[in-house]
N, C-alpha and C positions, 0 to 999 in steps of 0.2 A: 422330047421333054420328059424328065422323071420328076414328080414332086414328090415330097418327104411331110408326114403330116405328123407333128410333136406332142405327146402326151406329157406333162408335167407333175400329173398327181400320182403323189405316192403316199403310200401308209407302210409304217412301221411294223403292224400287226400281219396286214395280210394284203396281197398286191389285188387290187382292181382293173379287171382288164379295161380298156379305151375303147368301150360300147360301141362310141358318138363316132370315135374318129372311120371305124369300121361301117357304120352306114354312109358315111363319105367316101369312102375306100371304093366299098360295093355300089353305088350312085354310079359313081364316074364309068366303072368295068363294065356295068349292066346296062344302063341305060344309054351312056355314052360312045362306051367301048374305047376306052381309055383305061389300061390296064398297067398303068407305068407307075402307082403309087405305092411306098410302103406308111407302115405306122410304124414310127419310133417310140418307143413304149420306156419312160423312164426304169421301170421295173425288170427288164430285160437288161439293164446296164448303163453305160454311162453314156447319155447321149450325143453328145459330140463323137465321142468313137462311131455308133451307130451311123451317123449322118457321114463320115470320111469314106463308112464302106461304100453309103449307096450315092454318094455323089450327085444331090440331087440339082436342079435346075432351079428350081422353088421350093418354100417349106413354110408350111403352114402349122403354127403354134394355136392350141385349145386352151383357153383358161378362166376358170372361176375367180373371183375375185380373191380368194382366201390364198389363191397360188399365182395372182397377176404381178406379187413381185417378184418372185424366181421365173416368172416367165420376163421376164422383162430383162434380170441378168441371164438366159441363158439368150435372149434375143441380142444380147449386145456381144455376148461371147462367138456368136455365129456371124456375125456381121462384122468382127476381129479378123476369121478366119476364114470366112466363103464370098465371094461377093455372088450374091445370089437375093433376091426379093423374098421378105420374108412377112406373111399375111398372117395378122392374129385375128381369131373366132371365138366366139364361147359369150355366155352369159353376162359377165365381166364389160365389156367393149358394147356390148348391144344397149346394156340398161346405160352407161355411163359414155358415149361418144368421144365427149372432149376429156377422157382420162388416157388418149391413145397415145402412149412414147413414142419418142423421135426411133428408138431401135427398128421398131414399124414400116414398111414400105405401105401397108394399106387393111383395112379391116372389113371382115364378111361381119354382116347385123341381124340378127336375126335367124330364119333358118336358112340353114348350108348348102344345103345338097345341090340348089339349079343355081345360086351364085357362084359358088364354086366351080362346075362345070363350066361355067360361061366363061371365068377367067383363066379357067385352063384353055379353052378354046379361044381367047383372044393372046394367051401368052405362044401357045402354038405359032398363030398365023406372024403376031407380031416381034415375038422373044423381047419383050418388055412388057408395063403396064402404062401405056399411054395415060395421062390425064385426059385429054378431050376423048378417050375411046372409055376410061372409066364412068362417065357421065352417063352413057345411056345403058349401063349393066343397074338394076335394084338391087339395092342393101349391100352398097358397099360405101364406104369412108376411106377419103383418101387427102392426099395434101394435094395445093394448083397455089402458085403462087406464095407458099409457106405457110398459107392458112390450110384448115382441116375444111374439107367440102363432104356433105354427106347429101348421095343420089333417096329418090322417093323409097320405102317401106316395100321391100320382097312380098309381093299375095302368097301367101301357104299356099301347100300342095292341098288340095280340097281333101284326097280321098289318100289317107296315112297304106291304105294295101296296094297304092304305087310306087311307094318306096320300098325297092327289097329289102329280105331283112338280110344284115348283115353276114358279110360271110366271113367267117371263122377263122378261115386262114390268114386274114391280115392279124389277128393275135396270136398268133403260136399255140405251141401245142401244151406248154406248159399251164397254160390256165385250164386245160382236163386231164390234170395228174388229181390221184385220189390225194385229199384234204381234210383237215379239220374242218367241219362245218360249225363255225361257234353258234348259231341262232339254234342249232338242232343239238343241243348240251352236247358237245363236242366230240359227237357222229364221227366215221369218216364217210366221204361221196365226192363226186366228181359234181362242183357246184361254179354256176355260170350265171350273169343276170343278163334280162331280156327288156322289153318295153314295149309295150302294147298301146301305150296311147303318148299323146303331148298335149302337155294343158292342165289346170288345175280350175276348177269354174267358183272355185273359193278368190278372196284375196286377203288374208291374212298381211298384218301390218307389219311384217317383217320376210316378207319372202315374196322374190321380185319375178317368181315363174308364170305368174297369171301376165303379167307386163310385157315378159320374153316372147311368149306362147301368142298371146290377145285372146286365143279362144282353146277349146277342148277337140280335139279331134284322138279317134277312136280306129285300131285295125280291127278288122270283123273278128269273132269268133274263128270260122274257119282258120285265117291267117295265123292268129296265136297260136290255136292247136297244132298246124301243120309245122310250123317251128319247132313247139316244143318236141314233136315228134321226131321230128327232124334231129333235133339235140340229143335227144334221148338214143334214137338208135344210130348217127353216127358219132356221138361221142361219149355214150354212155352217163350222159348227164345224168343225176338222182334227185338236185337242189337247187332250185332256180329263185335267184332274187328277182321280184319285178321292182324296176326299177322307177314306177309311172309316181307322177304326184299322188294320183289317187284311185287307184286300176279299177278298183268295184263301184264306182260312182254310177255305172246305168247297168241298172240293178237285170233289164233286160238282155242284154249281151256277158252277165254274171252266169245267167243260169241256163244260156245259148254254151258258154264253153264249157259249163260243169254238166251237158246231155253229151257235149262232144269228145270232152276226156274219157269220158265211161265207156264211150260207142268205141273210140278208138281202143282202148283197153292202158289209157294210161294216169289212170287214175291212181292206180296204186304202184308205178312205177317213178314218178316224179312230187316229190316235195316242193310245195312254194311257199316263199316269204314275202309280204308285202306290206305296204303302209295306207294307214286305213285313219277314218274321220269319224270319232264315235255320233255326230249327229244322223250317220245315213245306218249305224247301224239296226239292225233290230232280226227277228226270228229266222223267219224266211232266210234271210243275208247269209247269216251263220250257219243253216241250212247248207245252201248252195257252195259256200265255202268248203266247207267239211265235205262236198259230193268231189270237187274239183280240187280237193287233198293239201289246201291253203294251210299251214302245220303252227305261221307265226305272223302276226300281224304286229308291227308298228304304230302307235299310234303318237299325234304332240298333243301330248297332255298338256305341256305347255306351262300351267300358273294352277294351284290348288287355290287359289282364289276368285271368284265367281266375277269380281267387276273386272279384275284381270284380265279374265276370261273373256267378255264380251268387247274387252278395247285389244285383243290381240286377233282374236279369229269371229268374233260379230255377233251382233246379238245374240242368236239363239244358244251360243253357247254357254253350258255351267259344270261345275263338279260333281253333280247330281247325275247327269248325261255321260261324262267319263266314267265313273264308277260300275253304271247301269250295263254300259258296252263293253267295259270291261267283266263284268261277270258274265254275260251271256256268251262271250267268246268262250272264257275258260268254262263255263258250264259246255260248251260244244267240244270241247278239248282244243282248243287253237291256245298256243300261249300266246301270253301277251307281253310286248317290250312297249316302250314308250319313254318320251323326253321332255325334259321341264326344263325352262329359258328362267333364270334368275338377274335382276339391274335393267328390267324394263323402263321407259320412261312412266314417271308419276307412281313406277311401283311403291310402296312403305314396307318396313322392317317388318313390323306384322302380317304383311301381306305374301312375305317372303315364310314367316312362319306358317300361313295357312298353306303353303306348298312343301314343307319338311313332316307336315302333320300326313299332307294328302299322299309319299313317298313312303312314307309308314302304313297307310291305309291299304295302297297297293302292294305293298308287299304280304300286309296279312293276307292279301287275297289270293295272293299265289304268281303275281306279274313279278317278270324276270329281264334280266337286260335294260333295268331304267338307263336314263342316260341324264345327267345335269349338265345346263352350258349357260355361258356367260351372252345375255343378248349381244348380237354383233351387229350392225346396219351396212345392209347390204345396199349396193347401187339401185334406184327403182323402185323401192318400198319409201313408205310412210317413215319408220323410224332412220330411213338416213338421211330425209328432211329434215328431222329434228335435231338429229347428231349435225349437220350441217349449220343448219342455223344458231347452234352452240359451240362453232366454231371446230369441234370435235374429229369432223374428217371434210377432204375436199376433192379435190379429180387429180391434183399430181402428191397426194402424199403419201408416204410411206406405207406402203400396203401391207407391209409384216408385223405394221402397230395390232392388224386388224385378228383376233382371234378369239376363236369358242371357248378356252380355259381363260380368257385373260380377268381374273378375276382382279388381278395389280391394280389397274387401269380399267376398269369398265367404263365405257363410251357414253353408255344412256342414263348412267342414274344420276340421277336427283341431284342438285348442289346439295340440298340438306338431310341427305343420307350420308351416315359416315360411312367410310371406305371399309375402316374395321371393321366397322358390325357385318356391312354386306360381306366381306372375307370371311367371317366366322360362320354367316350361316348359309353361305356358299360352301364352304370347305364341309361344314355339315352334310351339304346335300349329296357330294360326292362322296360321304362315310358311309354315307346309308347307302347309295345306290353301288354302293362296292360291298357290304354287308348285305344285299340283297342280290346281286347278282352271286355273291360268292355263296350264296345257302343255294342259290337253287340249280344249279350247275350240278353236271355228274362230273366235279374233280377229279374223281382219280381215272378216270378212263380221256378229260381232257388233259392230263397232267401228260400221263403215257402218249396219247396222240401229238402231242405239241413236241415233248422232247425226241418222238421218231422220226417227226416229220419237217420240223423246224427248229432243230438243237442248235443253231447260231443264233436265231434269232430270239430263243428262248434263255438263251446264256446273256445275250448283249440287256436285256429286258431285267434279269437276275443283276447283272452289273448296275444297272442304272436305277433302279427301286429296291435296291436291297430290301429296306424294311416292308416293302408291300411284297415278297418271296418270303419271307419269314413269317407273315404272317398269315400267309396263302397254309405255308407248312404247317403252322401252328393249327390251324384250323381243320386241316387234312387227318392230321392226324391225333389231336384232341378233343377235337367239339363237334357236335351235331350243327349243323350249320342255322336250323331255326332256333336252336338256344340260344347260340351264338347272338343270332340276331334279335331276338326277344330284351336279350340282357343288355344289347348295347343301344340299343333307341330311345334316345330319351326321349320325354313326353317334352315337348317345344316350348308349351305352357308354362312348364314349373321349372324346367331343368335349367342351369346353365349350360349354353353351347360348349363343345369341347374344343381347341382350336390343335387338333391333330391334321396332318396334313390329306390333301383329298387321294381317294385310291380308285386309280385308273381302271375301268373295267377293260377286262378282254375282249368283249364283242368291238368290232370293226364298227366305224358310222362314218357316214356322208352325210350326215344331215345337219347341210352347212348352212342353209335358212337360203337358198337358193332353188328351194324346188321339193317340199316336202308339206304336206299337213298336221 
């Protein structure tokens, strides 16, 4: 039996390699010893071609809901051409059960790794998937009779340092060629992401990973280090994105890997990026950060407005506490990136204001890499009960309505919010945070990186924004980039909105409200 495992996510900007699919990969080789799996990696090319070479017997598609409709035609384009049983996993199908297309032969729910082996080992013995042998495998969904049947809830793995960590070779070798690193003002380094825990012990009403997860689980200290070690000296890794909901949340295992980095000596040989919750921040934190060479943290700021604030991620939160986390980081030298969610439900036009004021605050302070997005409701969360019961989304509709810029079309706001105003001061929010990512960037050394190292993609980028390239150059080479942005911020208060169109930053994001703080 060969199975074939499908990554569908791609970015424009910069390819991410298939983490997830690569501890599935390593699961089955290590533990199983089942060694007959590739990863198809959209970003490697075009994946039908890849799937003709390796001929698989089965093929297992990953997908978040933001990419469950191109998983869905490329499921029907394979099922044109192979007949072969095709299993779809991911976040997507777990929180949402009865959204699973007929292209489907059957679905993993939840986590992967001992499901998956099991129906490799029943596709072995049997070279099909029986319905009455599906029944007694956990966390799988399947059809019996042309209804959907879904077996009892997978138990986690208790202890996340029995799962090996991925091994490398199922991604190629192209994801450790030297890179633009944009979180690091546009470095070059050999930059990889890792995962050190699953689970988020937050539940934020729009992000459906505490639901996916049920609980937090943690690899030890050890484990992490040995990795990163691992990376570092056989693939000369320098930048490592962690890629966890919220990696420093026990503050004890924080400062167990920042004695272990030092001991090992890789303290100052590896850079990390990671995403962070200003309520846990505080001294100490930023301390142990800075010891274990943390360079950029992420944080969801989320709404510059305080009740906002408390209906999105819980009480205790306010814009007093973001500000507070934010200075103390950059007082430690960690910069700071962060993202605000604009067309929440119940949000107000003023409330939307108190978030283009708080986008200005942050930048006088020195945060870089803001990011603005249109609320989107995800399967599993609070907000796509709401979008649901407003008739707004359902389990078979068109999943490419669903998107982070869709400011056209925003799903949650208000019947009695105009569409315009939120356009205008949405399209605001993306002036500023392209006016603030483009001051604090080292340009001319990302400009030279980008066109040595990705001259296609920086050409195809020129073609399709012309005026956001002319105004990168303008800037380049005329203005100081905090004048720049001083001069163009207006006060929210007094000014009218501008309605110029929004300018896309360069930093890479995933923070598709499936798995982030």
């Amino acid at each position: 039996m060969k199975l074939s495992l499908v990554s569908t996510h791609h970015d424009e900007v910069r390819e991410v390699a298939p983490l997830g699919l690569a501890y599935l990969a390593t699961y089955l080789q290590d533990k199983k010893g089942f060694s007959s799996t590739s990863v198809i990696d959209v970003n490697n090319g075009p994946v039908l071609e890849q799937l003709r070479r390796e001929k698989p017997d089965v093929i297992g598609i990953s997908a978040m809901t933001l990419n469950y409709g191109t998983s869905i035609m490329l499921a029907r384009k394979i099922k044109e051409e192979f007949d072969v049983p095709v299993i779809l996993g991911g976040v997507h199908v777990s929180t949402l059960p009865d959204s699973l297309s007929q292209e489907f032969d059957l679905a993993v729910l939840g986590e992967g790794e001992e499901t998956l082996a099991q129906l490799v080992d029943l596709y072995e013995k049997d070279g099909a998937f029986p319905a009455e042998k599906l029944e007694a495998i956990d966390g799988v969904l399947y059809r019996k009779d042309g209804r959907l049947k879904k077996t009892k809830p997978r138990e986690l793995i208790p202890d996340l340092d029995d799962i090996p960590a991925p091994d490398r070779k199922f991604l190629g070798d192209e994801y450790f060629q030297r890179r633009v690193v944009f979180w690091d003002d546009g470095a070059l380094g050999v930059e990889t992401s890792i995962f050190t825990s699953r689970g988020c012990p937050y539940n934020c009403v729009f992000c459906s990973s505490s639901m996916f997860w049920n609980k937090v689980r943690f690899n030890s200290a050890q484990h992490f280090v040995d990795e990163v070690k691992y990376l570092n000296e056989k693939f000369k890794v320098t930048h490592m994105l962690i890629w966890d909901d919220l990696f420093a949340v026990s503050v004890k295992r924080l400062g167990e890997i920042s004695e272990l980095m030092k001991k090992e000596g890789l303290a100052d040989k590896v850079q990390f990026w990671g995403q962070m919750r200003s309520n846990i921040v505080n001294e100490q934190l930023c301390k142990d950060l800075v010891k274990m060479n943390v360079r950029c943290l992420a944080f969801g700021f989320e709404s510059g407005s305080n009740r906002m604030l408390r209906y999105l991620k819980g009480e205790h939160m306010s814009v007093e506490q973001h500000l507070k986390a934010a200075k103390l980081c950059l007082d430690h030298g960690i910069k700071v990136n962060g993202s605000l969610i604009f067309g929440s439900p119940t949000e107000t036009l003023e409330e939307m204001d108190e978030s283009l004021a708080f986008i200005r605050k942050l930048g006088e302070m020195g945060c870089s890499d803001l990011g603005a997005y249109v609320m989107t409701p995800f399967p599993g969360t609070k907000v796509w009960e709401i979008a649901k019961e407003r008739g707004k989304v359902k389990e078979d509709m068109d999943w490419t309505q669903l998107q982070l810029y869709g400011y056209e079309n925003p799903m949650t706001l208000d019947e009695g919010i105009s569409k315009e105003e939120f356009a205008k001061r949405y399209r605001e929010a993306r002036r500023l945070v392209g006016l603030i990512n483009s001051r604090k960037a080292k340009r001319w050394k990302m400009l030279y990186n980008r066109l040595r190292y990705y001259p296609v993609k920086t050409l195809k980028e020129v073609v399709k924004r012309p005026r956001r390239a002319m105004r990168f150059v303008r800037r380049l080479l005329f203005g100081k980039y905090w004048a720049s942005y001083k001069d163009d911020i207006p006060d929210v208060e007094h000014e009218k909105k501008t309605d110029t169109m929004p300018v896309q930053p360069d930093k890479h994001s995933q923070l598709d409200g499936e798995g982030s703080c």
